[in-house]
C-alpha positions as CSV (number, residue, x, y, z in Angstrom):
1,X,-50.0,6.7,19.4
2,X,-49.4,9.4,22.6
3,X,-50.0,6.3,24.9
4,X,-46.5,4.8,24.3
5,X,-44.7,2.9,27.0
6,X,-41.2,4.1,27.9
7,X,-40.0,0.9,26.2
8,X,-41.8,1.7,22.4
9,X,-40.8,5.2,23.1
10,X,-37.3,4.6,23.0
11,X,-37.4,1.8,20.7
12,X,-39.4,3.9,18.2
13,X,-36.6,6.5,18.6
14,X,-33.8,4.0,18.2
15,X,-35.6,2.5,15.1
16,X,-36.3,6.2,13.5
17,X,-32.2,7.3,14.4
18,X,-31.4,4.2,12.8
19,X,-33.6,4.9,9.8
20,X,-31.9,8.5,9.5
21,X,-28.7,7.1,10.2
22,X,-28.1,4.1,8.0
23,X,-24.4,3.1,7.8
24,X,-22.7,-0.4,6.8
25,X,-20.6,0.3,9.7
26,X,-24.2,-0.9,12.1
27,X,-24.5,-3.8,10.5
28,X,-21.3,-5.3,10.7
29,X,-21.0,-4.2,13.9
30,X,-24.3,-6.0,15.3
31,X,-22.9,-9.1,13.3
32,X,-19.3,-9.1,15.2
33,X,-21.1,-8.6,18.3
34,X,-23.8,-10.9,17.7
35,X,-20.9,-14.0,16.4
36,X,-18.9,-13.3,19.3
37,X,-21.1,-14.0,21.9
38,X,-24.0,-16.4,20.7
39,X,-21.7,-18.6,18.6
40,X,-18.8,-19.8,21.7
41,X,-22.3,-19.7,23.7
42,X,-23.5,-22.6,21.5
43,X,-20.2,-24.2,21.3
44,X,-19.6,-24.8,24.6
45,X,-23.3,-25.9,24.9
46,X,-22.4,-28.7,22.0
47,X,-21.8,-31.8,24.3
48,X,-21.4,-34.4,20.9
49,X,-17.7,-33.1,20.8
50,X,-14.5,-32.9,22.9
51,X,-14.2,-30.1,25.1
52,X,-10.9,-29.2,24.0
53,X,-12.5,-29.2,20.6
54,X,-15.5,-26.9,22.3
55,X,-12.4,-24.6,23.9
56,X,-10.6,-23.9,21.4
57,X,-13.7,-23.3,18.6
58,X,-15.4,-21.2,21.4
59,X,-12.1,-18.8,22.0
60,X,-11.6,-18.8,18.2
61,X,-15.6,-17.6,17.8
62,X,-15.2,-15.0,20.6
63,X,-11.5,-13.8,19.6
64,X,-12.9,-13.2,15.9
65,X,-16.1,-11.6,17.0
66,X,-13.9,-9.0,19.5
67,X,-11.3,-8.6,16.6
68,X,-13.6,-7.9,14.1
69,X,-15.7,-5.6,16.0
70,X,-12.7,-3.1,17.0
71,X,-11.7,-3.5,13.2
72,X,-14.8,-2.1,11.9
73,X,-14.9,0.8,14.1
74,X,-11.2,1.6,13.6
75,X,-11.2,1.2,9.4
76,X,-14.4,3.1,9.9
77,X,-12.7,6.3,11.7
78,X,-10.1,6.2,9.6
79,X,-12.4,5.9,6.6
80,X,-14.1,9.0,7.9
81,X,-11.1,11.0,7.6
82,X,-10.0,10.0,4.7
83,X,-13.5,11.1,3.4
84,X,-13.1,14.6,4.5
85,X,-9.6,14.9,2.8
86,X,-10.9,13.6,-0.7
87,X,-13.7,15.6,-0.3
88,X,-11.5,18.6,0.8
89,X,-8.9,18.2,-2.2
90,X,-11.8,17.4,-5.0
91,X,-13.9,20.5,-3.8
92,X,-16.8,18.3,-3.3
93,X,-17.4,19.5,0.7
94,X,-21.2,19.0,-0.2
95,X,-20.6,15.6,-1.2
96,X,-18.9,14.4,1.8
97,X,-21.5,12.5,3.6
98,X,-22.5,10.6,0.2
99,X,-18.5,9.9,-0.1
100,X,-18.3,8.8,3.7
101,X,-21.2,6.2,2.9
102,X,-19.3,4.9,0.2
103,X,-16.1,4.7,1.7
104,X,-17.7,3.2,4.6
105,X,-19.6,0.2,2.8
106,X,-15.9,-0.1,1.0
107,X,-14.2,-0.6,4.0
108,X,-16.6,-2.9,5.9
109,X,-16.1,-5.3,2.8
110,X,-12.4,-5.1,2.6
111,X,-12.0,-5.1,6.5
112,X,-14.1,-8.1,6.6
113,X,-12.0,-9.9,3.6
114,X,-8.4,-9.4,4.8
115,X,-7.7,-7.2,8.1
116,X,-10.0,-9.6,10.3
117,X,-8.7,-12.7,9.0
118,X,-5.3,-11.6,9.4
119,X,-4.9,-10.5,12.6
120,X,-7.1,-13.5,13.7
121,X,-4.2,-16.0,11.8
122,X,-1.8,-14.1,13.5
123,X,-3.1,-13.9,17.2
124,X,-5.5,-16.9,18.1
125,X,-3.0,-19.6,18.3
126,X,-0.3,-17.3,20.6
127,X,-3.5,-15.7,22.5
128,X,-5.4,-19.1,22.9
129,X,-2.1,-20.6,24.5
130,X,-1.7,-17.5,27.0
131,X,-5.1,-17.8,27.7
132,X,-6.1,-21.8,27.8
133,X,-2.7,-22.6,28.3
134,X,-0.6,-25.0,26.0
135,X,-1.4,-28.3,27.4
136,X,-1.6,-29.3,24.4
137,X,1.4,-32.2,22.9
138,X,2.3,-31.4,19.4
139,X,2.3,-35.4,17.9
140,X,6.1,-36.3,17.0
141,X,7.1,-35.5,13.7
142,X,7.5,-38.4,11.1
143,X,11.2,-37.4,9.7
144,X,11.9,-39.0,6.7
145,X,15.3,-40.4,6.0
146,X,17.5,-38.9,4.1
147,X,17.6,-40.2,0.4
148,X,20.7,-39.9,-2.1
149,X,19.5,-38.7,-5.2
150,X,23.0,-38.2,-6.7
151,X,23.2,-40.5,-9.9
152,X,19.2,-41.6,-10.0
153,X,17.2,-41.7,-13.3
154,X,13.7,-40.6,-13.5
155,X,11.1,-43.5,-13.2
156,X,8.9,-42.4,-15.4
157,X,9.0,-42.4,-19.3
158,X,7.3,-39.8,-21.9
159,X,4.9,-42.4,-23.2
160,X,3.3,-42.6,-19.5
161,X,2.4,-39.2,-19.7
162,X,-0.4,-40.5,-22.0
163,X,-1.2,-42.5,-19.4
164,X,-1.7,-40.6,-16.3
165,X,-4.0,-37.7,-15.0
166,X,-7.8,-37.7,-15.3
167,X,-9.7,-39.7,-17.5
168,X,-12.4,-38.0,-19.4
169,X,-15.3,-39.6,-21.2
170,X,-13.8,-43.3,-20.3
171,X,-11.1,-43.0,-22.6
């Protein structure tokens, strides 16, 4: 096993830091990285659909991939000191990288169920249109006229109640 290339050298290293070094945190970060770049790659390869359709699925790909990627590491920092101060006021210093680990898997879920589908709500329609541009027409809105109510009875009657809503059984 001496006669290693430089290549299964380091990769043996990387593989046994890795090992050592488990965290959620490298997962979810080789998955961000990983969607953000192979999966607009693919998109734009698509050629069975409209290229705006290809743009804007491709941005939206990449933009969540980039978002979630900084996410992770940020909620993970912050998760790392918020270890150290439970650990610190609970007197359980020794317990502080098991409580990291913890906090860390916690935080990779929860960052991945609401921060990174927030922010990407929030910023990939304004960001796409800054980036693309908004050439986009919104279709004209079909405004319904205005109806008086004022002095209407219902249409409807109690006994149709029985008669409406989902059928079970065929009766």
């Amino acid at each position: 096993m001496n006669n290693l290339t430089p290549f299964q050298k380091n990769f043996k290293n990387l593989c046994t830091y890795l090992g050592k070094n488990n965290k959620a945190l490298y997962g979810a970060l080789t998955i961000a990285a990983s969607k953000g770049i192979l999966r607009p790659t693919f998109t734009m390869m698509d050629n069975k659909q409209e290229i705006n359709s290809r743009k804007y699925t491709a941005f939206r790909e990449a933009f969540t991939g980039a978002v979630a990627f900084v996410a992770y590491l940020i909620t993970d920092n912050l998760v790392g000191q918020g270890a150290k101060y439970i650990a610190e006021k609970t007197n359980h210093i020794p317990e502080l990288p098991k409580i990291k680990s913890t906090l860390s898997l916690i935080s990779v879920s929860l960052t991945a169920l609401f921060v990174i589908p927030a922010i990407c709500n929030a910023g990939t329609k304004p960001l796409m249109n800054m980036v693309l541009g908004s050439n986009q027409k919104t279709p004209p809105q079909n405004h319904m006229s205005k109806v008086n109510f004022q002095g209407a009875s219902p249409s409807y009657h109690f006994r149709d109640f029985y008669n409406s809503g989902m059928k079970i059984g065929g009766l």
